[in-house]
C-alpha positions in Angstrom: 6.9 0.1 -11.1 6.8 3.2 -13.6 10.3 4.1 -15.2 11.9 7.0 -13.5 14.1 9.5 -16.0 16.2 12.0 -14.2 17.1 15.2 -16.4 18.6 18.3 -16.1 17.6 21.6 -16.4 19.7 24.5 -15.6 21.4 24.0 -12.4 18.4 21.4 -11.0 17.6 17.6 -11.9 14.4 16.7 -11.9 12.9 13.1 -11.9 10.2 12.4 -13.6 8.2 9.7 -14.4 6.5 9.6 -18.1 5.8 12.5 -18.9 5.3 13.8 -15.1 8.0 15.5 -13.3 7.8 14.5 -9.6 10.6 16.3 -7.9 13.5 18.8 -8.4 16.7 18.6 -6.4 19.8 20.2 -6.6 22.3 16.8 -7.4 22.1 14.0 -9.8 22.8 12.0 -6.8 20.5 12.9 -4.6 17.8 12.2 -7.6 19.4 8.7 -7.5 19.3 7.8 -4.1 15.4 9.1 -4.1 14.7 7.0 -6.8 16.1 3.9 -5.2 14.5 4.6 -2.2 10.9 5.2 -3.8 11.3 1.5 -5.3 12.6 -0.1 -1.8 9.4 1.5 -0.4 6.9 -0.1 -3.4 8.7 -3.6 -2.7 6.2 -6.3 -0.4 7.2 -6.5 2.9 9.5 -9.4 4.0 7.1 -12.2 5.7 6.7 -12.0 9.4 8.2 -14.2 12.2 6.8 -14.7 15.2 10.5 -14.9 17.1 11.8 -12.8 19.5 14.6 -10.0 18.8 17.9 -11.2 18.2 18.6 -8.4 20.9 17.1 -7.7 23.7 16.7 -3.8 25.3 18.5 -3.8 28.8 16.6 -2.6 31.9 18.0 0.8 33.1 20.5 0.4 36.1 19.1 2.3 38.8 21.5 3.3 42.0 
């Protein structure tokens, strides 16, 4: 995982990474939350079950 920096400029953060900006947004938190979800979406994949759904879609109730 690269190392994100979020900076300002002006009124706008921008994230980058290195050297690189990647994207401009218009709150430091919004920059944060991207950032955390950019590293949830490199993480592996929890391991498959074969089970069923703990819930279970209903059949429509027809009159």
């Amino acid at each position: 995982m690269k190392k994100y920096s979020i900076i300002r400029i002006g009124s706008e953060y921008v994230v980058q990474a290195g050297e690189t900006s990647i994207l401009k947004v218009s709150s430091r938190r919004e920059a944060a939350k991207l950032v955390d979800a950019a590293e949830l979406l490199q993480q592996e994949p929890a391991p498959s079950t074969d089970e069923q759904p703990s819930m279970e879609r209903e059949a429509p109730k027809v009159p």
